[in-house]
TIVOVO-201816 format. One record per residue (C-alpha): residue number from 1; residue in one letter; chain; x, y, z. Coordinates in nm, 4 decimals, decimal comma. Layout:
% TIVOVO-201816
<pos NUM&code A&unit A&x X&y Y&z Z>;
...
% end
This chain:
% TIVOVO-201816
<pos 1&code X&unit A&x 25,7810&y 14,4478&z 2,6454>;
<pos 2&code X&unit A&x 25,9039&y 14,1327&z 2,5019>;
<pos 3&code X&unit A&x 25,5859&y 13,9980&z 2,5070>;
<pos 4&code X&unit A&x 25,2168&y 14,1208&z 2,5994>;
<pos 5&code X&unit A&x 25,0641&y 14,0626&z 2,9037>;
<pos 6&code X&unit A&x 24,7219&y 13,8582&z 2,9025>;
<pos 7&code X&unit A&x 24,4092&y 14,1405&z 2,9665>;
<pos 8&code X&unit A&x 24,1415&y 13,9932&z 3,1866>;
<pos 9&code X&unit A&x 23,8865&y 14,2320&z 3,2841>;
<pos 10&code X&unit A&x 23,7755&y 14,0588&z 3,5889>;
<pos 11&code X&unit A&x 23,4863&y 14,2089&z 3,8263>;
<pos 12&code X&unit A&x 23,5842&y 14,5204&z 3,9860>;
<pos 13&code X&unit A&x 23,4296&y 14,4719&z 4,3447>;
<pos 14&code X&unit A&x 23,6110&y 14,7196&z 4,4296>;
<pos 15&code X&unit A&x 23,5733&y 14,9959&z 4,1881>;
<pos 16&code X&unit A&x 23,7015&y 15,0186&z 3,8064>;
<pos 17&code X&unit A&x 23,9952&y 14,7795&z 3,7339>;
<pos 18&code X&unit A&x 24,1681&y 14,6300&z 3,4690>;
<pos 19&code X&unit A&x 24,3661&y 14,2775&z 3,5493>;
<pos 20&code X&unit A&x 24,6640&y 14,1659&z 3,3880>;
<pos 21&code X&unit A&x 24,7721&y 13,7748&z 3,4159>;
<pos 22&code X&unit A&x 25,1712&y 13,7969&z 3,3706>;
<pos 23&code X&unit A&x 25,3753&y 13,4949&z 3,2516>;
<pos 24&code X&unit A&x 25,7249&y 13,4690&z 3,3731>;
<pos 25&code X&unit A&x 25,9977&y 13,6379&z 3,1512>;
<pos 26&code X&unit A&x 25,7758&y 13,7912&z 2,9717>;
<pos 27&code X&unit A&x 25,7332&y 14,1442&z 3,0609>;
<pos 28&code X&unit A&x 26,0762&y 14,4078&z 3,1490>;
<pos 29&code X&unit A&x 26,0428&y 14,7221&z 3,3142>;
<pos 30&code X&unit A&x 25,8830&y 14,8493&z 3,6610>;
<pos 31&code X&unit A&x 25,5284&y 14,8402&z 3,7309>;
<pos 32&code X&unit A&x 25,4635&y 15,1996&z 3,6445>;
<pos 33&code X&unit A&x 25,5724&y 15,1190&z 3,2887>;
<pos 34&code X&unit A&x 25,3523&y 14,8419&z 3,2589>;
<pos 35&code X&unit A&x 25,0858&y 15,0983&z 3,3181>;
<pos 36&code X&unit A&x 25,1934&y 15,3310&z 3,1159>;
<pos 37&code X&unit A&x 25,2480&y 15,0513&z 2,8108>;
<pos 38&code X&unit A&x 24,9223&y 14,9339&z 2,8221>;
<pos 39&code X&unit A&x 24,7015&y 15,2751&z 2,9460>;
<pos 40&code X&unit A&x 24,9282&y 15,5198&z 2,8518>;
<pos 41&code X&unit A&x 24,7949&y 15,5063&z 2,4529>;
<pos 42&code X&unit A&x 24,4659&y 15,3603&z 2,4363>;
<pos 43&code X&unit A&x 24,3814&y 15,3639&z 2,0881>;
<pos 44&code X&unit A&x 24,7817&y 15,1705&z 2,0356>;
<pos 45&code X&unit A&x 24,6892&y 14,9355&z 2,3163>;
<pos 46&code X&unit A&x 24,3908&y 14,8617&z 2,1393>;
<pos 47&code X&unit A&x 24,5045&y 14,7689&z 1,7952>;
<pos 48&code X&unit A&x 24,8492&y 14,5768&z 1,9527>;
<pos 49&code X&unit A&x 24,5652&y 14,3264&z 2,1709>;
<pos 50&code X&unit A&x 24,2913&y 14,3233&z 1,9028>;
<pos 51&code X&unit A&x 24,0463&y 14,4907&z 2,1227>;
<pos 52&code X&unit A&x 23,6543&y 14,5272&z 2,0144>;
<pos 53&code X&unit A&x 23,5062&y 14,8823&z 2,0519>;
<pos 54&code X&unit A&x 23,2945&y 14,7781&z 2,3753>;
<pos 55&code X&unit A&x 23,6774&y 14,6845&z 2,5451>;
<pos 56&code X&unit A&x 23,8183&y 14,9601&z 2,3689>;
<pos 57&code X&unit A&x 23,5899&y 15,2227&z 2,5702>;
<pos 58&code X&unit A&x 23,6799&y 15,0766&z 2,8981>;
<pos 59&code X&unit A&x 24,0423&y 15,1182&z 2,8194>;
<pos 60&code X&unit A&x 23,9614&y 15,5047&z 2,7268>;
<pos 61&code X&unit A&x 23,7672&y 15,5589&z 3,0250>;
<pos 62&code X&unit A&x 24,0533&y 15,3379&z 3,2338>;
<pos 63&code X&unit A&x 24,3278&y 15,5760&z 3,0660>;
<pos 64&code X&unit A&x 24,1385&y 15,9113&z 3,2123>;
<pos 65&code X&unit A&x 24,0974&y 15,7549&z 3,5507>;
<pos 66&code X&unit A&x 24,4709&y 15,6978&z 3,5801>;
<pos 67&code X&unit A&x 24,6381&y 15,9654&z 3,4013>;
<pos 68&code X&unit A&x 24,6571&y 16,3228&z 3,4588>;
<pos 69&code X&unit A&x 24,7861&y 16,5227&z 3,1692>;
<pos 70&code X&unit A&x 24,8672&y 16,4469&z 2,8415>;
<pos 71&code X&unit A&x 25,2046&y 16,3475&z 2,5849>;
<pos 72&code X&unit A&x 25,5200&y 16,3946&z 2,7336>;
<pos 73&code X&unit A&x 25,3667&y 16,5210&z 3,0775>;
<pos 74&code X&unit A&x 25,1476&y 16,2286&z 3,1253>;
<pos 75&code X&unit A&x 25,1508&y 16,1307&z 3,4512>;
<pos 76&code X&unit A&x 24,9942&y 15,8583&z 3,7057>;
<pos 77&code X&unit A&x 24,7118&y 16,0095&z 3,9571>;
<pos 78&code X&unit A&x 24,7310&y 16,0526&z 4,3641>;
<pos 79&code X&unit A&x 24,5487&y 15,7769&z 4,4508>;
<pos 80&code X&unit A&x 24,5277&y 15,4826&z 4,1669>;
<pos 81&code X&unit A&x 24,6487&y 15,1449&z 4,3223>;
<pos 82&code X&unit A&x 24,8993&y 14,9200&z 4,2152>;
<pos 83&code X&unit A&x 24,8690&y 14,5573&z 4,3412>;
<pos 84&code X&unit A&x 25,0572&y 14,2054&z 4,2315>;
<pos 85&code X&unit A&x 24,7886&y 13,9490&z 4,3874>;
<pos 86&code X&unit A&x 24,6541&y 14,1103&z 4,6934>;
<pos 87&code X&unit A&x 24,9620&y 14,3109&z 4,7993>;
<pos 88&code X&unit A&x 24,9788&y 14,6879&z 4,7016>;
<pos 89&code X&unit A&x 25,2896&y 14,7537&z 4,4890>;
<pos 90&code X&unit A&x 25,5064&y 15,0021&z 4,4437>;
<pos 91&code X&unit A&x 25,5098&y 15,1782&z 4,1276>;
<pos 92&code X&unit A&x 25,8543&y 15,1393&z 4,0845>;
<pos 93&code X&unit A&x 25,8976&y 14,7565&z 4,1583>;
<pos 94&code X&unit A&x 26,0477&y 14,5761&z 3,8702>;
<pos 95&code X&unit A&x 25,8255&y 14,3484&z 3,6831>;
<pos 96&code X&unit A&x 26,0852&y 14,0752&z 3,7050>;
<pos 97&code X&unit A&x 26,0749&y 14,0746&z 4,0866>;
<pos 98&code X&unit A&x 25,6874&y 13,9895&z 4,1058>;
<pos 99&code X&unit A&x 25,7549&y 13,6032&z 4,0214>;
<pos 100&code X&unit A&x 26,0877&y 13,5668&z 4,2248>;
<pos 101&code X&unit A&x 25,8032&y 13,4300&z 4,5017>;
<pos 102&code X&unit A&x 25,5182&y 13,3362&z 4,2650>;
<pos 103&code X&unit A&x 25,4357&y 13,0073&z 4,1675>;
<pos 104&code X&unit A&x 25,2963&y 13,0721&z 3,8584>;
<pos 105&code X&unit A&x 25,1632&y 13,3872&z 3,6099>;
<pos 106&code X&unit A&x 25,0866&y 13,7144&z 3,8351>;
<pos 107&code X&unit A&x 24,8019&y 13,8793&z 3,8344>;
<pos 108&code X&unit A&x 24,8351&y 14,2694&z 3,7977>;
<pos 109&code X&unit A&x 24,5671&y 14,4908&z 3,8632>;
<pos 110&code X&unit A&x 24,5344&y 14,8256&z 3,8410>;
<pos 111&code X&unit A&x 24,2875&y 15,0494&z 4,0540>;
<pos 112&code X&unit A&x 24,1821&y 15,4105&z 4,0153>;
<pos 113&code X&unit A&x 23,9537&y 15,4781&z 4,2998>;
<pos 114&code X&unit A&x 23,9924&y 15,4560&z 4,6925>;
<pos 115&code X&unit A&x 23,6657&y 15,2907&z 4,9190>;
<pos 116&code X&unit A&x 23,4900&y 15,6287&z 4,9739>;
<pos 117&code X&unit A&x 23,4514&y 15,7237&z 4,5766>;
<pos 118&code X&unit A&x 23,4291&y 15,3925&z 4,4978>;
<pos 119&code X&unit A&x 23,0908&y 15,3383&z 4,6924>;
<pos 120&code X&unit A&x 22,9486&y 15,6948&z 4,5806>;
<pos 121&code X&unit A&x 23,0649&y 15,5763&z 4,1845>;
<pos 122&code X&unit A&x 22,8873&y 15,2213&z 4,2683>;
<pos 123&code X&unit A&x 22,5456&y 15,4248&z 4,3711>;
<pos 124&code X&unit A&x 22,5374&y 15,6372&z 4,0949>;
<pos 125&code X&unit A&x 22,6299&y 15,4029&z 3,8574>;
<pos 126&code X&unit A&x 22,2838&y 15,2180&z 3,9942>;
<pos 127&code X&unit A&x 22,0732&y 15,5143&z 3,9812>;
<pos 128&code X&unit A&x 22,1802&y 15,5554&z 3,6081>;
<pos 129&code X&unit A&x 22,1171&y 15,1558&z 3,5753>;
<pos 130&code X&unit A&x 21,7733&y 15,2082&z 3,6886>;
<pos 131&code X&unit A&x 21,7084&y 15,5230&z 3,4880>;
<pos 132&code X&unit A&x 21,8395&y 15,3202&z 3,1879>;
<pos 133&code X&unit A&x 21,5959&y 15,0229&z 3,2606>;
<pos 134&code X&unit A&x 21,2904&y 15,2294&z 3,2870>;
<pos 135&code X&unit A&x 21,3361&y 15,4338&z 2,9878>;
<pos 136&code X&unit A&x 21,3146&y 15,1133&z 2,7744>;
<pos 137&code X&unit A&x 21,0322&y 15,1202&z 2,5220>;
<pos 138&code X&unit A&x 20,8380&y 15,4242&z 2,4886>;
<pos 139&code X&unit A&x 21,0726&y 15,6462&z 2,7537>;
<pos 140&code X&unit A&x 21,0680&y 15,7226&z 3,1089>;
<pos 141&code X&unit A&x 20,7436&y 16,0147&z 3,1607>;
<pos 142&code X&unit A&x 20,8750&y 16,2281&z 3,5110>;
<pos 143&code X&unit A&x 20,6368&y 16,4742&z 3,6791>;
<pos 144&code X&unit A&x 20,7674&y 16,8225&z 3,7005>;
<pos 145&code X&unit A&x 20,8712&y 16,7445&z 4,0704>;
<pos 146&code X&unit A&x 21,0747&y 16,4449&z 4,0200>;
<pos 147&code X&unit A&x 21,2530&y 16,6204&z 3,7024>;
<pos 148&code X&unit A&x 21,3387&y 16,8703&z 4,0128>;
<pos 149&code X&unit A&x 21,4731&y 16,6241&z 4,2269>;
<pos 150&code X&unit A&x 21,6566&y 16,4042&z 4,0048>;
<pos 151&code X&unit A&x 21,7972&y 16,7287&z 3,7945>;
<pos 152&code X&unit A&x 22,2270&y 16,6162&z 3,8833>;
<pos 153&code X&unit A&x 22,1283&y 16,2843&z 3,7703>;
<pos 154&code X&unit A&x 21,9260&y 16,2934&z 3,4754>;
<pos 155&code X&unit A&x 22,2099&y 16,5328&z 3,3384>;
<pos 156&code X&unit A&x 22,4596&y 16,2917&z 3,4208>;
<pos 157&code X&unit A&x 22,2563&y 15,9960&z 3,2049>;
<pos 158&code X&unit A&x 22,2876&y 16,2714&z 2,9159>;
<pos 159&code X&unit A&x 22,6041&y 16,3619&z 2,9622>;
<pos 160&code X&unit A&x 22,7117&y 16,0015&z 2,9543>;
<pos 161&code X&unit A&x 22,5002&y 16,0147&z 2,6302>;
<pos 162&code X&unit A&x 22,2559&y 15,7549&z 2,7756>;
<pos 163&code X&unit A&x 21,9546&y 15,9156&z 2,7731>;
<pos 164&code X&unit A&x 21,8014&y 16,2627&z 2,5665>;
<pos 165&code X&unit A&x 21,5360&y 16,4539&z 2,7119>;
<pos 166&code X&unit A&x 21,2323&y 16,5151&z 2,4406>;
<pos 167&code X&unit A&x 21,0996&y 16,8267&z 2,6512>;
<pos 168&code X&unit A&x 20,7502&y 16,8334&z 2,3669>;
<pos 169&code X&unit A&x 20,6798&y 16,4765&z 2,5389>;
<pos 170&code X&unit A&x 20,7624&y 16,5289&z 2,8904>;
<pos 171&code X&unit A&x 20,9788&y 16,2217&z 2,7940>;
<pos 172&code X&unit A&x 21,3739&y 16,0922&z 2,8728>;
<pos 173&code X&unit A&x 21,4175&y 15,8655&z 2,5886>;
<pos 174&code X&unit A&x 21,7323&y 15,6029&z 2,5306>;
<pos 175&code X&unit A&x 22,0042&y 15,7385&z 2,3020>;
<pos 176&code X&unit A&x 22,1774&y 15,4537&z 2,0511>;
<pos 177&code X&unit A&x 22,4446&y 15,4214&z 2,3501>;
<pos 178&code X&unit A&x 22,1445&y 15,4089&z 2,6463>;
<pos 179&code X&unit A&x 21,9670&y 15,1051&z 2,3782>;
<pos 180&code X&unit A&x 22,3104&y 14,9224&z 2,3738>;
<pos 181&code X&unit A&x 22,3279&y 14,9513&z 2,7371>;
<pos 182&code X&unit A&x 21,9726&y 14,8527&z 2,8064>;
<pos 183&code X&unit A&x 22,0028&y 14,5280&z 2,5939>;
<pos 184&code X&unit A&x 22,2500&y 14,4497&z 2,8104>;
<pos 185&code X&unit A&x 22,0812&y 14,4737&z 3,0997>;
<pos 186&code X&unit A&x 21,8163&y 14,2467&z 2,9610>;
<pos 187&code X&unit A&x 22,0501&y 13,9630&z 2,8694>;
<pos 188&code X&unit A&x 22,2285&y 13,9581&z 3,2340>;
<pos 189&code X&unit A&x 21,9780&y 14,0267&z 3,3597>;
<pos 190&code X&unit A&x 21,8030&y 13,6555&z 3,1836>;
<pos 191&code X&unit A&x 22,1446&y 13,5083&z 3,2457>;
<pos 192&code X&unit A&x 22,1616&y 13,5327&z 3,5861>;
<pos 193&code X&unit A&x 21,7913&y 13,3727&z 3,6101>;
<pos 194&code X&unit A&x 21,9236&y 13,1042&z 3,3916>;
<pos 195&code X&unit A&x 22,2270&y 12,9832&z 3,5253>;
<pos 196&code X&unit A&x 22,1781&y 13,0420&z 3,8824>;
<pos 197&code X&unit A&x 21,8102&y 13,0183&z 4,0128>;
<pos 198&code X&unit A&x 21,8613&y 12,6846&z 4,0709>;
<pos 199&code X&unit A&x 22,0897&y 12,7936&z 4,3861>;
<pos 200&code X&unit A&x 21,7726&y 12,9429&z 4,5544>;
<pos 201&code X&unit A&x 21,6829&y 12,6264&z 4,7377>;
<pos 202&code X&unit A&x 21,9702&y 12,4034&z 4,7978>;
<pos 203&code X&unit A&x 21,9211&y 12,1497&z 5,1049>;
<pos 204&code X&unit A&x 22,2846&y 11,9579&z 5,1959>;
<pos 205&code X&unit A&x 22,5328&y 12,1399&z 5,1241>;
<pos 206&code X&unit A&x 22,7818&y 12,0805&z 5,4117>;
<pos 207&code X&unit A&x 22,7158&y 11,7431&z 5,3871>;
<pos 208&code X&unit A&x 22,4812&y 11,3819&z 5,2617>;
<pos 209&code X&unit A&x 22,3173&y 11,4520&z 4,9533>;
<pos 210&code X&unit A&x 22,2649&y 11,7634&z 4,7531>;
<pos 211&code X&unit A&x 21,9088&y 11,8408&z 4,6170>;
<pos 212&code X&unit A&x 21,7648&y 12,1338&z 4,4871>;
<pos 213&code X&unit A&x 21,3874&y 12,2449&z 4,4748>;
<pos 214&code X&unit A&x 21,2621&y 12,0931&z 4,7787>;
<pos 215&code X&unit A&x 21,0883&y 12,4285&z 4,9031>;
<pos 216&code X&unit A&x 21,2781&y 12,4853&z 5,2289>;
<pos 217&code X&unit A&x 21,6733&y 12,4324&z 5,1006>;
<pos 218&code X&unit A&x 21,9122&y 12,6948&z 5,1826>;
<pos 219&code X&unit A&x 21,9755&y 13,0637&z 4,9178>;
<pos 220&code X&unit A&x 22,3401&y 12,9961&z 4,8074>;
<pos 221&code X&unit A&x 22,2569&y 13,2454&z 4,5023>;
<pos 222&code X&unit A&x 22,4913&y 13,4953&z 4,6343>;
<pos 223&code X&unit A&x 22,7691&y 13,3067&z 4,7444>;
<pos 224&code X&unit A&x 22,7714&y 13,0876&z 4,4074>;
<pos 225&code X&unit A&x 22,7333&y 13,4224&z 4,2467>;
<pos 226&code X&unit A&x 23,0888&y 13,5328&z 4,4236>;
<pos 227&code X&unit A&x 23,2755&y 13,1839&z 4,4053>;
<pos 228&code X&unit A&x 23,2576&y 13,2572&z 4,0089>;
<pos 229&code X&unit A&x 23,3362&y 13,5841&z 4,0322>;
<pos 230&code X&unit A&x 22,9747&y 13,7593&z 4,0020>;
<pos 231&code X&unit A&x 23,0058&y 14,0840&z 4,1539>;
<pos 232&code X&unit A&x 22,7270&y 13,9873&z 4,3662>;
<pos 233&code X&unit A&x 22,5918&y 14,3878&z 4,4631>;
<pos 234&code X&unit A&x 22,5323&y 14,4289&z 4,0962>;
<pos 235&code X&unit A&x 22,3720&y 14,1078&z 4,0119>;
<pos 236&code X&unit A&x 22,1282&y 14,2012&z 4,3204>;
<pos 237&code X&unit A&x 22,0593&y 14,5170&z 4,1278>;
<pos 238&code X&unit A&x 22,0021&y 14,3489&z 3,8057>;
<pos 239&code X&unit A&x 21,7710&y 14,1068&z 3,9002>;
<pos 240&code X&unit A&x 21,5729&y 14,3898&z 4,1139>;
<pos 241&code X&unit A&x 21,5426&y 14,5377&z 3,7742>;
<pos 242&code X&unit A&x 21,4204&y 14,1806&z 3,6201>;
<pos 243&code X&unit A&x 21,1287&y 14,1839&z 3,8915>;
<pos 244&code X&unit A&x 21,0590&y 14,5002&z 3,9225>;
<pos 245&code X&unit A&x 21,1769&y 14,4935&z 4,2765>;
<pos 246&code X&unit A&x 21,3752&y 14,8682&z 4,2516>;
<pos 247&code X&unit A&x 21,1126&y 15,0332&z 3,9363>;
<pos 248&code X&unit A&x 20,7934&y 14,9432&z 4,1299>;
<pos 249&code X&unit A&x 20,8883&y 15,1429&z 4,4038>;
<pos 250&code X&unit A&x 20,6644&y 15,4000&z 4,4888>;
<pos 251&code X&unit A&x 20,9285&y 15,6759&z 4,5116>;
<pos 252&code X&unit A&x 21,0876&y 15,5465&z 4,1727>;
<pos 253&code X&unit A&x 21,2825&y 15,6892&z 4,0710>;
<pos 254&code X&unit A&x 21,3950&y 15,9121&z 4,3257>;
<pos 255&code X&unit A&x 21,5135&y 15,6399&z 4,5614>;
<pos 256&code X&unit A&x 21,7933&y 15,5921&z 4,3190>;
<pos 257&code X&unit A&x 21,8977&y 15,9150&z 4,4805>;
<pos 258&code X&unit A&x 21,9027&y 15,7834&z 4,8252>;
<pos 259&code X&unit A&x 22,1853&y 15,6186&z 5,0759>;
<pos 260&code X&unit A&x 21,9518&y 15,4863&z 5,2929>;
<pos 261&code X&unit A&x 21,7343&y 15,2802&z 5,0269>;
<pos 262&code X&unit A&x 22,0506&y 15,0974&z 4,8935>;
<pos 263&code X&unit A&x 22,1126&y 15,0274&z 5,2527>;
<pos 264&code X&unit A&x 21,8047&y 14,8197&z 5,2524>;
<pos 265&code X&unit A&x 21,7964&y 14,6885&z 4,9237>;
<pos 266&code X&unit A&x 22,1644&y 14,5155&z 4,9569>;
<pos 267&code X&unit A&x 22,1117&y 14,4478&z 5,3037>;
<pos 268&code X&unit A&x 22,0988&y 14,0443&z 5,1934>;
<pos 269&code X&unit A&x 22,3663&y 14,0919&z 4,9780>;
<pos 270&code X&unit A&x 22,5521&y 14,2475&z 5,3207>;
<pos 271&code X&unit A&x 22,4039&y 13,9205&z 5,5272>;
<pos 272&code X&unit A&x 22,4895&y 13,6704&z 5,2950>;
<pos 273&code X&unit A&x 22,7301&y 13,3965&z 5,3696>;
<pos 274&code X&unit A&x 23,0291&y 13,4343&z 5,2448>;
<pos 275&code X&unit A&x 23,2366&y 13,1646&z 5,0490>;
<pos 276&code X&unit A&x 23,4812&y 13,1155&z 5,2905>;
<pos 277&code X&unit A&x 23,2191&y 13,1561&z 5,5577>;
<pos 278&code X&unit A&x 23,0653&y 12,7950&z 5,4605>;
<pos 279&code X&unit A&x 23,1986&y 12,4593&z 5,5775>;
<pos 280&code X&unit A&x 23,4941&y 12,3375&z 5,3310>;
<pos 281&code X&unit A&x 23,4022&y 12,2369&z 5,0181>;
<pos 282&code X&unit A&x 23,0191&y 12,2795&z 5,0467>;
<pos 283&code X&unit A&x 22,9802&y 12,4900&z 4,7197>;
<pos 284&code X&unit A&x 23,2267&y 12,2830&z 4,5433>;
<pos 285&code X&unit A&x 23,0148&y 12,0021&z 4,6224>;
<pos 286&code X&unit A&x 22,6627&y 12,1921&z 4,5093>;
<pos 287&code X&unit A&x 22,8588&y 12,2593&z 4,1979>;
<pos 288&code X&unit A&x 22,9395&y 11,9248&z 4,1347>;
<pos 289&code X&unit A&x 22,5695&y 11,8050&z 4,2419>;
<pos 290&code X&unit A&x 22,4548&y 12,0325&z 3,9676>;
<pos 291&code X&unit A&x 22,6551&y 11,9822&z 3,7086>;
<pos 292&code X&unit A&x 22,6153&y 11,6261&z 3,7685>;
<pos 293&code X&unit A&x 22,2931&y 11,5676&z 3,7454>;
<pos 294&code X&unit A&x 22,2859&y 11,7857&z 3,4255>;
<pos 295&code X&unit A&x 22,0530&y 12,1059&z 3,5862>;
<pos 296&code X&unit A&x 22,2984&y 12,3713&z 3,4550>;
<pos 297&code X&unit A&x 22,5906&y 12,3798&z 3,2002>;
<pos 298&code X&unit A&x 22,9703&y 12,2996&z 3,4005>;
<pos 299&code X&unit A&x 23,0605&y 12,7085&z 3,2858>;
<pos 300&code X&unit A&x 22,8261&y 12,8235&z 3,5170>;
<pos 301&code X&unit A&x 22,9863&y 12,6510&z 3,7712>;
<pos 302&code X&unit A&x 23,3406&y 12,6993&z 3,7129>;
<pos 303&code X&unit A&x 23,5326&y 12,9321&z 3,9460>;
<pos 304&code X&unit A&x 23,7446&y 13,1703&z 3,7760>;
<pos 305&code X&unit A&x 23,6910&y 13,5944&z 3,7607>;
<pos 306&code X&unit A&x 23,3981&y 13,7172&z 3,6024>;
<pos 307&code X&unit A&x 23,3954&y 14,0065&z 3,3186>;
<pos 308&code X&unit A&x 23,2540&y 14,3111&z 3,3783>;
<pos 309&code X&unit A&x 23,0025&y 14,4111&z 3,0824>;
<pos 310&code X&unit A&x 23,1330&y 14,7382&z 2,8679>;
<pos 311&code X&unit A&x 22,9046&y 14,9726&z 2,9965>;
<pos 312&code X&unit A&x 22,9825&y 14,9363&z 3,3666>;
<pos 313&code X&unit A&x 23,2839&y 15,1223&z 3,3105>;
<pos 314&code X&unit A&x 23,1096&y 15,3682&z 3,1609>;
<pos 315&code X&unit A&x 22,9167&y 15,4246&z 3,4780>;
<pos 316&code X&unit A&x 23,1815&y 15,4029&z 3,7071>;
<pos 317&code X&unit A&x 23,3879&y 15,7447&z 3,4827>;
% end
């Protein structure tokens, strides 16, 4: 490598990802060894792109999702994805061919999970979520039969060293990783009530003029949420977390456990419109309309991919 790439780590809708924006010229070698230059070593990748420890985990955990083996047998796993843009990629495509078409820098991203693991990581990663959020404070107290039923996942949260089980207080209590995680939570939790409840009650958007607040506008939450790049199933989550939507349920937190529950809690995530769903232009001009008339700061407006927190990654080992 001549040069290194650009790391974005933009949402991974579809599973754990890591995003690469390539400039022309820059980069030599097939696609495969730009995977194995910036995965293959972790801890080198880290220091060489300055990396803090929170992005230095999720290219650890990134590194065991891809590889299988170790030194001079390392090798990429059945099943991680390759793509320039859109478009799947063969391993072995040299770099230099990916902007003979492009107009610009390519984006690179690399994939470690196909659509059936990827939902089942997605769940679990939101049971642990929930667990996390309910053990703030003075710990989460289980009866004897939920500590039954939850058993796979309440080892899971202490195998991923999120939460430690105080058996003398019938108690789950957060770990210094599960705190971290938690005051996470909290703060996107707040920023996604700050930057976007304003897009709960929008009235013209396809056209005349834009207001907001009149009590019987349109819900463009989830849709604004995705034209910024707002994985939009986990900022559902979130905010059911903020309200108390998913802990005040009366099977909490055993639902966590269940298909069928996350069916019906991301049902209006499911239903939503979708960007491209909406007339032309009709959330760049609610954008604009908001930005305009000063009701939220232009960033929360701006499209471009949005970063996955630290800890999602490690949900999604």
């Amino acid at each position: 490598m001549s040069r290194l790439p650009t790391l974005e780590w933009r949402e991974p809708a579809e599973g754990l990802a890591l995003t690469m924006v390539l400039a022309q010229g820059e980069i030599r070698g097939s696609a495969a060894d730009l995977v194995f230059g910036v995965l293959g070593d972790p801890g080198d990748a880290a220091r060489r792109f300055g990396l803090d420890r929170d992005r230095t985990m999720v290219l650890e955990i990134l590194h065991r999702r891809v590889f299988t083996g170790s030194g001079d047998d390392l090798e990429i796993r059945d099943g991680v994805e390759i793509y320039a843009g859109d478009d799947p990629l063969d391993p072995e495509t040299p770099v230099r061919q990916l902007f003979e078409d492009a107009q610009g820098p390519v984006v690179f991203t690399v994939r470690s999970d196909d659509d059936a693991s990827r939902r089942a990581r997605h769940m679990q990663a939101y049971a642990l979520m929930g667990l996390v959020w309910a053990a703030r404070g003075d710990g989460l107290a289980l009866p004897a039969d939920k500590v039954d039923r939850l058993g796979d996942l309440l080892l899971l949260a202490e195998r991923r060293d999120l939460l430690r089980h105080e058996p003398a207080r019938h108690r789950f209590v957060l770990t210094e990783t599960g705190s971290r995680m938690a005051a996470g939570l909290v703060h996107e939790a707040e920023d996604l009530v700050h930057r976007f409840d304003l897009f709960a009650d929008v009235t013209g958007p396809s056209g005349g003029s834009v207001h907001f607040g009149a009590g019987h506008g349109e819900d463009l939450r989830i849709p604004m949420w995705e034209r910024v790049g707002i994985e939009p199933f986990r900022a559902r989550f979130v905010l059911g977390l903020l309200d108390g939507e998913v802990t005040e349920e009366p099977d909490f937190p055993v639902n966590l456990t269940q298909p069928a529950w996350f069916g019906r809690f991301f049902a209006p995530v499911e239903h939503a419109p979708h960007p491209d769903d909406l007339p032309p232009g009709a959330l760049d001009r609610v954008a604009d309309a908001a930005a305009e008339e000063g009701l939220v700061e232009e960033t929360t407006v701006t499209r471009g991919g949005g970063m996955s927190p630290w800890w999602w990654a490690l949900l999604l080992l």
